[in-house]
Structure formats: structure tokens, C-alpha cells
C-alpha positions as a LaTeX table, in Angstrom:
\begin{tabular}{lrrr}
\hline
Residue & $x$ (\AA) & $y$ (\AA) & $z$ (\AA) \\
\hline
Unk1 & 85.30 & 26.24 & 111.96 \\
Unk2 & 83.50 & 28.40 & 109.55 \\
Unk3 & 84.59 & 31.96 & 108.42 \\
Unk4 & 84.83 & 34.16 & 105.54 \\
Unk5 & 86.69 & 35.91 & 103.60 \\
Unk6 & 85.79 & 38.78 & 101.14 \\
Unk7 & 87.85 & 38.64 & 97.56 \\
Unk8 & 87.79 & 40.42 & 94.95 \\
Unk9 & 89.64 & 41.02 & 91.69 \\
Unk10 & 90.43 & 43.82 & 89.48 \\
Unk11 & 92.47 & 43.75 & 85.66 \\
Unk12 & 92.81 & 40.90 & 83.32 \\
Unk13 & 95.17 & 38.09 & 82.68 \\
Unk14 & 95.64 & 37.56 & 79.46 \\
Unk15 & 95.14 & 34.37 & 77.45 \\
Unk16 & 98.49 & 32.39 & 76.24 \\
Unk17 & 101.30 & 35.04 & 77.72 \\
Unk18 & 101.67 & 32.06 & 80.78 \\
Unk19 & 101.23 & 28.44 & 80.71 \\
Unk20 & 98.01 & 27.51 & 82.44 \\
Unk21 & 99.54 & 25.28 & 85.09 \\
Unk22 & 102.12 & 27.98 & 85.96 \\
Unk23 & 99.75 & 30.77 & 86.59 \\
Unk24 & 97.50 & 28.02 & 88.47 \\
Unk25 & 100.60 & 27.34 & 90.85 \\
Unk26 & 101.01 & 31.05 & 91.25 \\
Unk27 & 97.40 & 31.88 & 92.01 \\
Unk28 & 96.40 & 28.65 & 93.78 \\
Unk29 & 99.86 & 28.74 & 96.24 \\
Unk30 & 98.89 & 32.63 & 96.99 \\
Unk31 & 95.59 & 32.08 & 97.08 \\
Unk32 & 95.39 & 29.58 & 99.84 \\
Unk33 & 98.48 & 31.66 & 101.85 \\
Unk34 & 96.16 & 34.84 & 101.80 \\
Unk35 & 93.49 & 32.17 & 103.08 \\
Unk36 & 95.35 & 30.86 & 105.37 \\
Unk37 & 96.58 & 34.64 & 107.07 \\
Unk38 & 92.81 & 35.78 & 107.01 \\
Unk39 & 91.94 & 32.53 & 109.11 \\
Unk40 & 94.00 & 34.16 & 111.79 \\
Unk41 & 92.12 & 37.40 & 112.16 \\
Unk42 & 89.03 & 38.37 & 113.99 \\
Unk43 & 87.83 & 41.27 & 112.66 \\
Unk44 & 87.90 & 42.23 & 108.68 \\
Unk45 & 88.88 & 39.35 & 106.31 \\
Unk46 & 89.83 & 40.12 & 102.38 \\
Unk47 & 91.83 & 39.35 & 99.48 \\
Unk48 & 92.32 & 41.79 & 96.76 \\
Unk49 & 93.74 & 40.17 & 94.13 \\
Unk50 & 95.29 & 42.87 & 90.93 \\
Unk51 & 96.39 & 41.96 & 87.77 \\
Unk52 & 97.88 & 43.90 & 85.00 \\
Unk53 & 99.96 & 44.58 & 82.10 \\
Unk54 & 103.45 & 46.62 & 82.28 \\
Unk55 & 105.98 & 46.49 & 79.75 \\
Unk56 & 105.37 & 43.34 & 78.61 \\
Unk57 & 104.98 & 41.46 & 82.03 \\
Unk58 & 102.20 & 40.36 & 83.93 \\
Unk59 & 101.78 & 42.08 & 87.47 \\
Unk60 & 99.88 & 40.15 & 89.97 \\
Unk61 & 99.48 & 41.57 & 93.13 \\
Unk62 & 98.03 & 39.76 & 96.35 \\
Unk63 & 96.91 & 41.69 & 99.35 \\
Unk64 & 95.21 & 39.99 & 102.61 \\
Unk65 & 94.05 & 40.49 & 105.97 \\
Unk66 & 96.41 & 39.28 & 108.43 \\
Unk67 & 97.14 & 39.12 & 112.25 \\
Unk68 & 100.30 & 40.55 & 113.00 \\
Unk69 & 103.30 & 41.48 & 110.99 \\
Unk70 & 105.17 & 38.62 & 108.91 \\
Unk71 & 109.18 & 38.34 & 109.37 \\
Unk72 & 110.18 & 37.88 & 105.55 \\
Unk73 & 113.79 & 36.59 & 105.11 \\
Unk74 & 115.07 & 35.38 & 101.44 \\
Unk75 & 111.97 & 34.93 & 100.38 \\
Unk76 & 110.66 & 32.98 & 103.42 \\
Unk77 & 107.85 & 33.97 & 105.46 \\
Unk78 & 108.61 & 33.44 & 109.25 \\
Unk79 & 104.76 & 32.75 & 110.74 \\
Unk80 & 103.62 & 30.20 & 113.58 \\
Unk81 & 101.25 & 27.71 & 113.61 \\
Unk82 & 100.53 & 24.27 & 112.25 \\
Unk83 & 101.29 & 25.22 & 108.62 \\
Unk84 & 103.92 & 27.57 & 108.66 \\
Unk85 & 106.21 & 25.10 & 106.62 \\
Unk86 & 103.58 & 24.64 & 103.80 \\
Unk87 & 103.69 & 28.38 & 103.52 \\
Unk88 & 106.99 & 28.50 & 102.14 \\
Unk89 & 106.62 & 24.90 & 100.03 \\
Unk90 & 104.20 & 27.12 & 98.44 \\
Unk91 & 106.31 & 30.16 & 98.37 \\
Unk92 & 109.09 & 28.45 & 96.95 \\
Unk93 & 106.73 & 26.86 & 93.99 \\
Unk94 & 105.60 & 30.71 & 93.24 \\
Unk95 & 109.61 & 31.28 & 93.15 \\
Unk96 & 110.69 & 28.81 & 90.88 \\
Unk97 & 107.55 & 29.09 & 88.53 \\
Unk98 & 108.48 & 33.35 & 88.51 \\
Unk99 & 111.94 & 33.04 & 88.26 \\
Unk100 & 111.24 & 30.42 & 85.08 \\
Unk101 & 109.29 & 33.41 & 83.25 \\
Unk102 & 112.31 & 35.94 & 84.23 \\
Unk103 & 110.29 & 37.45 & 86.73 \\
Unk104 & 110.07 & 37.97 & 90.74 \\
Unk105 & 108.65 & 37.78 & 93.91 \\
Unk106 & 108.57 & 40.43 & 96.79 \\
Unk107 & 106.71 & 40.28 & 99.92 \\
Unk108 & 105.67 & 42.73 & 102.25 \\
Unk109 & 104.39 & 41.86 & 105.39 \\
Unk110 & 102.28 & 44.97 & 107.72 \\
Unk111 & 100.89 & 44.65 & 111.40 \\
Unk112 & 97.50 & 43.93 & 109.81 \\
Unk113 & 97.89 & 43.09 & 106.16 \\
Unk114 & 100.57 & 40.86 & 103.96 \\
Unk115 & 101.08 & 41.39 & 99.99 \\
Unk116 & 103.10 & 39.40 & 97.56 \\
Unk117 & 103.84 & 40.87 & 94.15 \\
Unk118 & 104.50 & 39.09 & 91.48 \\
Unk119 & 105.95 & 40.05 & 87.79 \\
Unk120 & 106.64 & 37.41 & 84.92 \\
Unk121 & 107.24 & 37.72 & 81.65 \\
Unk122 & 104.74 & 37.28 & 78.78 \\
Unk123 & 105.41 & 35.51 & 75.66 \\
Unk124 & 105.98 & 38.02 & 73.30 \\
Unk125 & 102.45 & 38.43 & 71.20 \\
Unk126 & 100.90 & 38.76 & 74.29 \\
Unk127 & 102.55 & 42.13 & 75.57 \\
Unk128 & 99.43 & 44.46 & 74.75 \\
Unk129 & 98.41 & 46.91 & 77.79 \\
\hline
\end{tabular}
């Protein structure tokens, strides 16, 4: 089945303040959960993915499309279908990789949209805003 879904970005990340393969677990395991969501819904599909500098942490924030409100309980999206469980191997990845940088995770979840946001720490020289 084909379909698409509109992304777009907004801020910068900047270079060094993560480790390339943690930010690459964070993006890639939200990434293909937004995916996933928008696969679900018939009319509008979109990512909007922000990034950002606050007091020395990076803010990433991931908003999708999505078909029906989420249940989120510690952390654990409640969702049907065949890959429910990968969801939260995913979301449990973005956890441990946040938590690692002294940051966090929270998830919202809407009747026709879902958003994780995500704050970790940035080594120190790379705090500028």
C-alpha cells in the first residue's frame, strides 16, 4: 500500500552536544512511530518535527497525524494493531537513550494527533541558543 506523509522540520541540532548514534535512535524510533500513526489515517498525514536549544538542552519535539486518541501509561503507548509491541521497543530505546543524557520523555496523545517531547542534555560547549 502506498501513502504519504508530509514532514517537515524547523530549528537546528547542533553538532557534538549528542552522540550521533543516540540522536539517530531518538529520531529514527520516533520517526518511524509518527510513520507508523499516519499509516492509520485517511485524511491529512504529517510530521512536524522541532528542534531547539533551552538552557543548555536539546528540545525535540514530534507531532503526527493520528487516528484516534493514544492511552499513554508509564511511558507506554496503548495502540492496536500488528505492531503495537514494536512501538514501545522503540519507546523504551528513546527512554533509556534520554534518561542517559539526564533528560525525558512525555507523550501526549489527542483524538487526531500524538506528540512526544523530548529534552536531553548537551555536552557543555555546546549549550549556545
Amino acid at each position: 500500500e502506498r501513502f504519504s506523509v508530509r514532514i517537515s522540520f524547523e530549528g537546528r541540532i547542533p553538532a557534538g552536544g549528542v552522540e550521533n548514534r543516540d540522536l539517530c535512535t531518538v529520531i529514527s524510533d520516533l520517526t518511524d512511530n509518527a510513520i507508523e500513526d499516519a499509516k492509520r489515517v485517511s485524511g491529512k498525514r504529517y510530521l512536524k518535527i522541532e528542534a531547539s536549544v533551552r538552557n543548555g538542552f536539546l528540545a525535540l519535539s514530534f507531532i503526527n497525524s493520528a487516528a484516534g486518541a493514544a492511552r499513554i501509561r508509564r511511558h507506554r503507548v496503548r495502540r492496536t494493531g500488528a505492531d503495537a509491541g514494536n512501538r514501545n521497543i522503540g519507546l523504551k530505546n528513546v527512554e533509556r537513550t534520554v534518561k542517559s543524557y539526564g533528560g525525558h520523555l512525555l507523550l501526549t496523545g489527542a483524538e487526531d494527533c500524538f506528540q512526544a517531547d523530548v529534552m536531553m542534555k548537551l555536552k557543555p560547549h555546546d549549550t549556545e541558543e
